[in-house]
C-alpha positions in Angstrom: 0.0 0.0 0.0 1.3 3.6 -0.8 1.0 6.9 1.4 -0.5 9.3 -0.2 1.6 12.4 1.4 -0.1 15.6 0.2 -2.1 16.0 3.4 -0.1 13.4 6.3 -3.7 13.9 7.9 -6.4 13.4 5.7 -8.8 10.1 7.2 -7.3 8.2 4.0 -3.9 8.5 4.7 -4.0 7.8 8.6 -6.7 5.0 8.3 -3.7 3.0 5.8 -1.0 3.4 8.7 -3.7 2.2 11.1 -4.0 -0.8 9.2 -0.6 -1.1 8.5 0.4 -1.3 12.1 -2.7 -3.2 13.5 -1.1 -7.0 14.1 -3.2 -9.4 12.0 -2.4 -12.5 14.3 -4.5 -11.9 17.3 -8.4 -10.8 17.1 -10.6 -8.7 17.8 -8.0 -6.2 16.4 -9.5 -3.4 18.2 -11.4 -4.2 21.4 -12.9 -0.8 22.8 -12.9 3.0 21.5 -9.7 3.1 23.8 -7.8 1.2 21.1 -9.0 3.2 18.6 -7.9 6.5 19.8 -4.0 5.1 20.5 -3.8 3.3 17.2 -4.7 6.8 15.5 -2.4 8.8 17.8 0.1 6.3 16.7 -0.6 6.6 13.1 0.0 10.5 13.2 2.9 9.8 15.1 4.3 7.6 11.5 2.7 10.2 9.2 5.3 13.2 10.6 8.3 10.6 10.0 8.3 9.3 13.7 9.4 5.5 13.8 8.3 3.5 16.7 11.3 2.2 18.7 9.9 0.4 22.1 6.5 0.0 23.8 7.2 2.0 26.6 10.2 3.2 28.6 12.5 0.3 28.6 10.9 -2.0 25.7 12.5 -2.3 22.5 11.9 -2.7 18.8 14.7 -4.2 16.4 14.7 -3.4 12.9 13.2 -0.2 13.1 12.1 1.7 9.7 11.0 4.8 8.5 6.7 5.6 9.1 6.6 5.0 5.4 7.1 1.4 5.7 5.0 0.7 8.7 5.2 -2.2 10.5 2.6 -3.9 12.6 2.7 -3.3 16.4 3.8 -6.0 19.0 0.8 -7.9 19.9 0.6 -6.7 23.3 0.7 -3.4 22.5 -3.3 -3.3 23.7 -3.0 -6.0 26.1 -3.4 -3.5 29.4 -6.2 -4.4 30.9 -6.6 -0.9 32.6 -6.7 0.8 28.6 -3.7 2.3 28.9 -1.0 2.8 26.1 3.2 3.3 26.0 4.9 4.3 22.6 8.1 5.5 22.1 9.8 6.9 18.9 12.5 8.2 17.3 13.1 11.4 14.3 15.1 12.0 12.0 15.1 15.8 12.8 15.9 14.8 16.3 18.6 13.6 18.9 15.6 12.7 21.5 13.6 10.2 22.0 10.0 10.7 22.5 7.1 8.3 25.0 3.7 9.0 24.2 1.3 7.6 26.6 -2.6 7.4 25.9 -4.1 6.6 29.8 -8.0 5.5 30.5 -9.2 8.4 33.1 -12.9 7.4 33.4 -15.0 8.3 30.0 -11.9 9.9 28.7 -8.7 9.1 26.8 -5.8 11.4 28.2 -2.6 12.1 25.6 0.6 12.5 27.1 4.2 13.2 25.5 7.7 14.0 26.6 10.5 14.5 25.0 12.8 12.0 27.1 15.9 14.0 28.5 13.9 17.5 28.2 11.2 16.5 30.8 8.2 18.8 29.5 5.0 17.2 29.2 2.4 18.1 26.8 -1.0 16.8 27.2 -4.7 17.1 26.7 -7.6 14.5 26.8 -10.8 13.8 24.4 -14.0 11.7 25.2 -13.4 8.8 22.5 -17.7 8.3 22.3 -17.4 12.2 20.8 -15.2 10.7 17.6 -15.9 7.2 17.6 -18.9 5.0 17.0 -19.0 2.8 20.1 -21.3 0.2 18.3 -18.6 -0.9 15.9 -16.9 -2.2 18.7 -14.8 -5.0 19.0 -13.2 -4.7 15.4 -11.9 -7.3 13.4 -11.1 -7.4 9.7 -12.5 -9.9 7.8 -9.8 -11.6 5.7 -11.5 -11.5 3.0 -11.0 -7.8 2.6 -8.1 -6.1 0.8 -5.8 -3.4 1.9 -8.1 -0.2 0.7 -11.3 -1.9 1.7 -9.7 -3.0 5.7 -8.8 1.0 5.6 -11.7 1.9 4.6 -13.7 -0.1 7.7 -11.3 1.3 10.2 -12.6 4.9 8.9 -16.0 3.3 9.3 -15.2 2.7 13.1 -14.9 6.5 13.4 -18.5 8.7 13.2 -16.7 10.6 10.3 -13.8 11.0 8.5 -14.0 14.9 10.0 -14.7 13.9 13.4 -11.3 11.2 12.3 -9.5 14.1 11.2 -10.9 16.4 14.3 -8.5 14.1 16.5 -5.9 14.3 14.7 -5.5 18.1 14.4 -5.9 17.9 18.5 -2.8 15.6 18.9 -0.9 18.4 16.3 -1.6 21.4 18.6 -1.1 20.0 21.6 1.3 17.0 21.1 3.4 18.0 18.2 3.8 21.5 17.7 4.8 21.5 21.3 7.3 18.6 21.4 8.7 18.7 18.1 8.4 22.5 16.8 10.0 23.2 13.6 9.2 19.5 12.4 9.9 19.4 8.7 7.6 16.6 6.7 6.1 16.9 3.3 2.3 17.7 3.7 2.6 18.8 7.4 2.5 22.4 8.3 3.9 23.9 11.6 1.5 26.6 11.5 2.5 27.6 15.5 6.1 27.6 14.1 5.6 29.2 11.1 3.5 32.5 12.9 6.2 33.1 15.5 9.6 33.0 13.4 7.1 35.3 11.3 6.9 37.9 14.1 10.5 37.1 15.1 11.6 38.1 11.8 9.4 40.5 10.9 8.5 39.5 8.3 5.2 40.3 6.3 2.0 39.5 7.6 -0.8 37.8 6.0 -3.6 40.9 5.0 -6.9 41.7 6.5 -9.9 39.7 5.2 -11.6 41.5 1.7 -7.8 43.5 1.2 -5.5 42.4 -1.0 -1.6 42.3 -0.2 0.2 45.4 -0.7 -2.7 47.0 -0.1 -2.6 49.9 2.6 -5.6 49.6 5.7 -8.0 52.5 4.9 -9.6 54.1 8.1 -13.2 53.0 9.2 -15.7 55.0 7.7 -19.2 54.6 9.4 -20.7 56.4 6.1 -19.3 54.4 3.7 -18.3 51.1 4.8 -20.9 47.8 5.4 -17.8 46.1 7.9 -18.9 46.3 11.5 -17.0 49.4 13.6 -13.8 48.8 15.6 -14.6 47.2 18.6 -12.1 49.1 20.5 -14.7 52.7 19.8 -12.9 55.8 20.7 -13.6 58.1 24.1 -15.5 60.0 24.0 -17.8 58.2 21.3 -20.9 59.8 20.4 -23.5 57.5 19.7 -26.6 59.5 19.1 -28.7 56.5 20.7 -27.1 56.6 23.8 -29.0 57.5 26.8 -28.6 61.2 28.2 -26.0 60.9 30.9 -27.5 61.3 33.9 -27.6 65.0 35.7 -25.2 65.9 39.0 -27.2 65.4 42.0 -26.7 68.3 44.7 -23.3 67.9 46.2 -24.4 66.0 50.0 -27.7 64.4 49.1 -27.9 61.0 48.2 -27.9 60.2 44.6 -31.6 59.0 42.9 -32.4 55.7 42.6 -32.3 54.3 39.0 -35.6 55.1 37.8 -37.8 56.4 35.5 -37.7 60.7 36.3 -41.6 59.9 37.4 -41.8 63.5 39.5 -38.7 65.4 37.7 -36.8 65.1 41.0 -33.4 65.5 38.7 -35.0 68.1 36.6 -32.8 71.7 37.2 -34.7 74.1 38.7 -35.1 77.2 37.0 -38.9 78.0 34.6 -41.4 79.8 36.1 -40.6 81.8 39.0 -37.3 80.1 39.7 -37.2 79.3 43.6 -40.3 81.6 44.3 -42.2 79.8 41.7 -46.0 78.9 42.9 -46.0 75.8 40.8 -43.1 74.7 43.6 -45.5 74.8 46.4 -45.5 71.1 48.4 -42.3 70.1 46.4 -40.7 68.9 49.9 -43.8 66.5 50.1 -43.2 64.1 47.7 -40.2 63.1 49.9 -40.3 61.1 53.3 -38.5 62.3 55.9 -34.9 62.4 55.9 -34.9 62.2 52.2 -34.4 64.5 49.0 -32.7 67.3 47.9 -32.3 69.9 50.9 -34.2 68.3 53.1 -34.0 70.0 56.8 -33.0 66.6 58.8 -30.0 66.4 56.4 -29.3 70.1 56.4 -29.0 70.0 60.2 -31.6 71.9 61.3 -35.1 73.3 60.3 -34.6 76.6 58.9 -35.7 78.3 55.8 -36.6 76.8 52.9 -40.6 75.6 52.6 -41.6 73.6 49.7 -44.2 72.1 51.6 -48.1 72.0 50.9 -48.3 74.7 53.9 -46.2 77.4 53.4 -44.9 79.6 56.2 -44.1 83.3 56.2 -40.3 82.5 55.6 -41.0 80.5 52.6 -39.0 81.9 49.4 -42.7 82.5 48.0 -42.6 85.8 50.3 -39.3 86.8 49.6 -39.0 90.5 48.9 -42.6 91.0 50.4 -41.0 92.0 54.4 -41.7 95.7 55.4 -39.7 98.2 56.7 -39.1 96.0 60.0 -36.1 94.3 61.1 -37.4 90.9 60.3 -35.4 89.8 64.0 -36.5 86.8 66.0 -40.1 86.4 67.6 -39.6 84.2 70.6 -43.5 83.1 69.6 -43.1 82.2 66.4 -39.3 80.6 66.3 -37.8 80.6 62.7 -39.0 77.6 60.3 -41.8 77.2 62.1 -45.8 77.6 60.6 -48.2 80.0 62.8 -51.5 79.9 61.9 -53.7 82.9 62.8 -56.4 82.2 66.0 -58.4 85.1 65.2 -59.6 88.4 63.2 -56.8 90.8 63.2 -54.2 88.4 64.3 -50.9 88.8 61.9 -47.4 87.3 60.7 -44.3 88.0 63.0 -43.0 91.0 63.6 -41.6 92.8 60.6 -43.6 91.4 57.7 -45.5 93.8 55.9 -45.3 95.7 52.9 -46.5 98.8 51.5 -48.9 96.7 48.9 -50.6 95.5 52.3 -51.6 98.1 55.2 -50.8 97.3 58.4 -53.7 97.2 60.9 -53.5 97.2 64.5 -53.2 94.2 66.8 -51.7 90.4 66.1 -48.1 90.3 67.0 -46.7 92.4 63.6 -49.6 95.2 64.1 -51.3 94.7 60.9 -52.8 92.2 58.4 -50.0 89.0 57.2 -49.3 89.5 53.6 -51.2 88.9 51.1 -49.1 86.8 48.2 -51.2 86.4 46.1 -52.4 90.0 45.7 -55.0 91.7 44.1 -58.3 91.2 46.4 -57.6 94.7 48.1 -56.0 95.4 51.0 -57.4 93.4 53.9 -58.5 90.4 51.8 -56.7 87.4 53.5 -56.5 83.9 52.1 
């Protein structure tokens, strides 16, 4: 049988070393998905030029050849009872020896190789049920069935000749290109290699999908180009869908919860009226106690400011209304606080008054509160 050498792992070529190598004498020739996996690693082991020199550490092979000329294992190559595999080889390319072990770890098959002398170990497992076909289990070829059509049942034995190949490419990233880099074989590409004596060199790189060599990068035009946008977007991007960031929140009260702006309580203030606006009037009382912008408990104290459904005299609403008094402290009606009128005649605190509102006599400022509203004459009182 000939090698066909323009791909060393295509399922063709690797199903004819696993034939070559499987010993005729003794049946079934493959007992489990176990032997199926080390018979294939050691197949891709003869397609890069390894020869097999010993089963194991200290066993040995005489009359070694070339992975061309395949020979057929030792019969007790599968013999372990446990599933668990020992090949070592020898290259060409190489002063070292090489023992590649395939161990049974539960429902998996675990690769290991070492370059003997350089003490690294390389290894990754597979689940032999996810690239075999467990039913065609135990194998034997029938004798009646040449050297293309035995090859051609081993690749049976597999669920596809990709899911063949899948394995094989495994056992060249993490086996080969690891343990032998560099390796040099017709139809076997060091692609690892390859990229990194690329960069070492600087030499050129491969160019960008839909640009031809030679061909200089042209920037990313959002207008003109279908390709997606850089994925690293520059600061500050403006994406015109982007939510509005978020207005400051007064400097000491706690920042609003992340929620819809149901009651505006982040809108600025500013509109109608500003501070003295009547629209404002019971502003504080959409806010428990202790909560909200400028809210007295926070603020240390109780002082001016209003906002609430009940104005009092100090509210901002009456700012610029106060008389020609001092506007000092009334020990009966303490700052912050609401005073309600018990009778005809009975007035603000001391001080408030204005010339759009006459004073009378009696109530503790001697003369009508202030009207803020205006315009009912000049004892009208709301």
């Amino acid at each position: 049988m000939s090698i066909n050498h323009g791909n060393v792992f295509s399922a063709v070529n690797l199903s004819e070393y696993m034939y070559q190598s499987i010993p005729k004498e003794s049946t079934p020739h493959l007992k489990n998905p176990y032997d199926a996996i080390a018979l294939l690693s050691h197949a891709c082991m003869l397609a890069v030029g390894f020869r097999l020199v010993g089963l194991g550490e200290d066993h040995k092979i005489e009359g070694t050849s070339e992975g061309s000329a395949a020979k057929p294992l030792p019969q007790q190559w599968n013999s372990s009872t446990s599933d668990d595999y020992a090949f070592r080889y020898a290259h060409s390319q190489s002063s070292l020896q090489y023992l590649l072990k395939i161990s049974r770890l539960g429902s998996k098959s675990v690769v290991n190789c070492l370059g003997i002398g350089d003490d690294k170990v390389r290894t990754f497992d597979l689940k032999p049920k996810e690239f075999v076909s467990e039913s065609s289990f135990p194998f034997t070829i029938l004798s009646s069935e040449g050297a293309s059509e035995a090859a051609l049942s081993i690749r049976k034995t597999f669920i596809s000749a990709g899911r063949m190949t899948d394995a094989a490419s495994l056992l060249k990233i993490h086996i080969l290109q690891k343990v032998a880099p560099g390796l040099q074989k017709e139809g076997y590409e060091d692609s690892a290699h390859a990229a990194s004596q690329n960069r070492e060199q600087g030499g050129p790189r491969r160019p960008e999908p839909g640009r031809r060599e030679g061909e200089e990068a042209t920037p990313y035009d959002p207008l003109r180009d279908d390709r997606s946008p850089p994925l690293a977007q520059p600061r500050p991007y403006n994406d015109p869908l982007a939510a509005e960031p978020r207005r400051p929140y007064p400097v000491g009260d706690f920042p609003p919860p992340g929620f819809d702006d149901e009651y505006e309580i982040n809108r600025p203030r500013g509109g109608l009226g500003g501070e003295r606006r009547p629209l404002n009037i019971g502003e504080r009382d959409l806010y428990p106690p202790g909560l909200g912008p400028h809210d007295p408990l926070r603020a240390g104290g109780f002082g001016p400011g209003g906002g609430g459904m009940h104005p009092t005299f100090d509210d901002p609403l009456f700012a610029g209304r106060r008389g020609g008094g001092d506007g000092g402290y009334n020990g009966q009606v303490p700052p912050g606080a609401r005073y309600d009128p018990i009778g005809p005649g009975d007035g603000p605190p001391q001080g408030w008054g204005g010339p759009r509102f006459p004073r009378g006599g009696g109530g503790l400022g001697g003369g009508a509160p202030p009207n803020p509203f205006g315009g009912f004459g000049g004892n009208d009182f709301i």
